[in-house]
N, C-alpha and C positions, 0 to 999 in steps of 0.2 A: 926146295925150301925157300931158295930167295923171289920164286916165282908168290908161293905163298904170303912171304913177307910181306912183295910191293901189293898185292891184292890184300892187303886184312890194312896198312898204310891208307890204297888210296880210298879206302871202304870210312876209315877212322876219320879222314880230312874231311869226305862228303859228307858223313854226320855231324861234322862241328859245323859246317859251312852253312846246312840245313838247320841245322839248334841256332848258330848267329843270326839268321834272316827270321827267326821265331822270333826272340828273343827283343828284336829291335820292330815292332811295328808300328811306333810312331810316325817316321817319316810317312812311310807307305799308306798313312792312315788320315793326314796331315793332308796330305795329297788327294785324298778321296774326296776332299771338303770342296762343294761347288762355291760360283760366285752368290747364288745366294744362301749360301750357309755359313754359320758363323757359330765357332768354338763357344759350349759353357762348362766352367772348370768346377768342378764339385764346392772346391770350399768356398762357403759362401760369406766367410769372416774376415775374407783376404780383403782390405782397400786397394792395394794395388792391381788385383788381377779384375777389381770392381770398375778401376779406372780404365786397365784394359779395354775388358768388353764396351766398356762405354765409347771409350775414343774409338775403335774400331767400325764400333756399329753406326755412329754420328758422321763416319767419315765414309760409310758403306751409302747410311741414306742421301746422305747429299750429294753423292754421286748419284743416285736412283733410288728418287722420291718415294718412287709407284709399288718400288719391290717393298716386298713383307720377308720379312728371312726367318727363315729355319735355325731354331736353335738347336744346336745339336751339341748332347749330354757327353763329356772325358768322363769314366771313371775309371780309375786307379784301381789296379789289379798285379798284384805283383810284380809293382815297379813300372808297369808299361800301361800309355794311354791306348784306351779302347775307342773310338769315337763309333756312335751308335747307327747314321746314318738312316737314309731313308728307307731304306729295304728291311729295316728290322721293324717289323708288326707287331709282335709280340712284347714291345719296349713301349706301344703306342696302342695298347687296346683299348684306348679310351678317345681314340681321332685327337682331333687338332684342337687347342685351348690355344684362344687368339686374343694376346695384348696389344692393345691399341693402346698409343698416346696422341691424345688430340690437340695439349698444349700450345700456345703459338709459338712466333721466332720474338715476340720481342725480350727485351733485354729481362723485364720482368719476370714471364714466363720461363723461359732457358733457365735464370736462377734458381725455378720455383723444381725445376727439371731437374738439376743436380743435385737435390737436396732429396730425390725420391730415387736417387738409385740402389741406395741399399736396399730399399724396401722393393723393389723392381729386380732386382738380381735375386733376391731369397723370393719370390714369387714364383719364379720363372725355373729354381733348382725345387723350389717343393712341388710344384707340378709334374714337374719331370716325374717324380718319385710315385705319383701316383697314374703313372701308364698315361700318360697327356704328350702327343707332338707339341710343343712352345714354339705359334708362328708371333712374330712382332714384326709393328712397325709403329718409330717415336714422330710420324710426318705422319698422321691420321686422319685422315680424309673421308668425308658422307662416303664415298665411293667404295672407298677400303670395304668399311663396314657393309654395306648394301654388300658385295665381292662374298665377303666372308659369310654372313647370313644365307648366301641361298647357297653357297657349298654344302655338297652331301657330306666331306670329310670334319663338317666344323660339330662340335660341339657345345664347348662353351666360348664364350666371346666376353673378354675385360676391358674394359672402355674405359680410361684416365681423361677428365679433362674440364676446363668451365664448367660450370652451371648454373641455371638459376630458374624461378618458377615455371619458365616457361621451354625452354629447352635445354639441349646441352646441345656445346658448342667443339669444329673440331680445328683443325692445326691452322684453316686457313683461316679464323673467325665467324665462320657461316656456320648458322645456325644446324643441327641434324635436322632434316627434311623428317615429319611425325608420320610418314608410310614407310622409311626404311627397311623396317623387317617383316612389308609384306609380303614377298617375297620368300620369306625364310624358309630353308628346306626343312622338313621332319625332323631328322638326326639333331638340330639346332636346338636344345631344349633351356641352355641358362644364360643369363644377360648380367653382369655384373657393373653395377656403372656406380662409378666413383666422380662425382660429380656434383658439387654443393647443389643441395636442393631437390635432386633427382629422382627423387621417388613422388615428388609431386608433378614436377614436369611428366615421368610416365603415364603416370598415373590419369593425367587430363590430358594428354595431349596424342600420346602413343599409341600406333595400333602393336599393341603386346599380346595377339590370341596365341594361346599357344606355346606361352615362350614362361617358364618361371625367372622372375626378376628379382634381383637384391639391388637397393638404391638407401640412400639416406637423406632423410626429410631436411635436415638443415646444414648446415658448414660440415667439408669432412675432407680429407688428407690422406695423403701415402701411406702415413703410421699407422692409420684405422685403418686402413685397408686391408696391412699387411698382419695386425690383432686377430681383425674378422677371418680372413683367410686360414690362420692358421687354431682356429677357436672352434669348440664344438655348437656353433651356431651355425656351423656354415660345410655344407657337404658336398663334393666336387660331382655326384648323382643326383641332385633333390633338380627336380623338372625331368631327368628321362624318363623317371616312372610315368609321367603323366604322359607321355606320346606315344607309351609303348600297346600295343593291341591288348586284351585284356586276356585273350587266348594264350598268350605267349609268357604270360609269368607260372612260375612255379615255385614250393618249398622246399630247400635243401640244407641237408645238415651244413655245418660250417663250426667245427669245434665243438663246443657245449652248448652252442646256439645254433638257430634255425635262421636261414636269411633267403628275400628274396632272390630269385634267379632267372634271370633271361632264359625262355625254353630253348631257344634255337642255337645261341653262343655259348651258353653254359656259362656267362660270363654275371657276377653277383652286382646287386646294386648294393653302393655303400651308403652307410649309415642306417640300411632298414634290416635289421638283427631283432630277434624274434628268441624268448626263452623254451620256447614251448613250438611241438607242430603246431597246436590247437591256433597258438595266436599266431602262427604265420599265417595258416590258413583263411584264417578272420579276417585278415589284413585283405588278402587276396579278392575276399565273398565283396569288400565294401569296394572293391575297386569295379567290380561285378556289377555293382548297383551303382557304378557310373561318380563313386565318391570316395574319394579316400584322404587321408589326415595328411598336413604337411606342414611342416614347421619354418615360415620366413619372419621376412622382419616386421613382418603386422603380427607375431605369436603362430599358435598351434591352432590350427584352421581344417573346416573339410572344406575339400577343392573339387569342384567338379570337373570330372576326367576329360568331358567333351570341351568344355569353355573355358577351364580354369580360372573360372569367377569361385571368390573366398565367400564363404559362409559370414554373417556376420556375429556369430555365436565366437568367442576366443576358449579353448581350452586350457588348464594348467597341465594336462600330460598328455602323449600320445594314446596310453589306455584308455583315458576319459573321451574323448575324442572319436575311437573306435565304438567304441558302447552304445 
């Protein structure tokens, strides 16, 4: 009997000992965190933990200019931090969505830099949320950019920084070189550049084949960015359709609607929802014929698949536009 007691004892101790080491996986997880990886905490309302992430990461780049860090998503799961890490895929099926700031060091700048972190921390957790790695770097350099553009992993690229008619400028005050993204691999399909003026600079100066771009024509700021961004003008997919093979789309259900779908990943493009097969299918036929509608900041436009030259006809809807 007392042989069974101490064996059902030491059976009870290893199972708390095993629930204790569950139970607590923050350190263990805390720890998993490389030197260029850096903690982001869900709530994006906190100022304090806004000021965290900032002094952290300001004290990370100025140690090392050159590194772009890994932001890596805590949420909060019954009680305990989960940190997502590099080896979860499936947290990231949309690759890497890269924030550049290209801001300078002077006193002006740095100011102009603290006043855009709120808008820069809720950027950085809404992308999270839509299956995006968030790589940054606030020391943004021509170079970075060029780096990031011909990565197979990059997706979309967010470019903060001067501008004016003539180019956009980065951390060290030189101008962006206007062949940067020739380079750019396939997978690279959107350019978001925040940058007074910028969509005129693109637009005369840039070699953009290939790439769908969001810019604004005259003065623009943090706060527009962070509107646009989170606004139904603006879709974290609009440009992959365009580089994707024409073989490779298909119609699939998706709730009470029909939506675009990558044949080969199974994986859907957002914001193209479809009421009907007939109109997904339709969608698919004009893509066939090397044309299909897309909605940026010139309006509702057909794009040709090969060139991604806009049409100079403007549509009022997506339907009209198909027709």
């Amino acid at each position: 009997m007392k042989h069974a007691l101490m064996i059902a004892l030491v059976l009870l101790f290893s199972a708390c000992k095993i629930e204790t080491q569950k139970s607590t996986p923050t350190e263990s997880a805390s720890q998993a965190l490389t030197d260029n990886q850096i903690a982001l905490e869900a709530d994006v309302n906190n100022s304090e933990e806004i000021a965290r992430f900032k002094e952290e990461l300001e004290r990370k780049q100025a140690e090392n200019p050159d590194q772009i860090f890994e932001v890596v998503s805590k949420e909060v799961s019954s009680g305990s931090v989960i940190l997502s890490g590099l080896k979860d895929d499936h947290l990231y099926k949309n690759k890497n969505f890269y924030i550049f700031i290209g801001l300078g060091s002077t006193e002006n700048d740095q100011t102009i830099q603290k006043t855009d972190w709120d808008a820069i921390y809720y950027i950085m957790n809404y992308v999270t949320k839509l299956k995006f790695r968030v790589m940054i770097n606030v020391q943004a350099t021509s170079e970075h950019l060029k780096l990031a553009a011909s990565d197979e992993e990059t997706s979309v690229i967010l470019w903060s920084s001067h501008g004016n008619k003539k180019a956009f400028y980065d951390f060290d005050g030189k101008a962006v070189p206007y062949d940067v993204f020739k380079g750019k691999s396939k997978n690279f399909y959107q350019l978001i550049l925040s940058s007074c003026e910028g969509r005129i600079a693109l637009n005369n100066n840039y070699a953009i084949d290939g790439l769908k771009t969001w810019a604004w024509s005259g003065l623009t700021n943090s706060t527009e960015l962070k509107q646009f961004l989170v606004s139904d003008k603006w879709s974290a997919q609009d440009g992959a359709i365009l580089s994707t093979p024409k073989n490779n789309v298909t119609c699939t259900a998706s709730g009470s609607k029909y939506a675009l779908m990558k044949a080969s990943t199974r994986s859907e493009y957002y914001g193209y929802n479809f009421d009907s097969l007939n109109d997904c299918n339709a969608r698919i036929q004009t893509m066939k014929n090397n044309k299909i509608c897309s909605r940026g900041d010139e309006g509702i436009r057909k794009v040709d698949i090969n060139t991604l030259t806009l049409s100079n006809e403007e549509y009022a809807t997506f339907e009209e536009c198909m027709n």
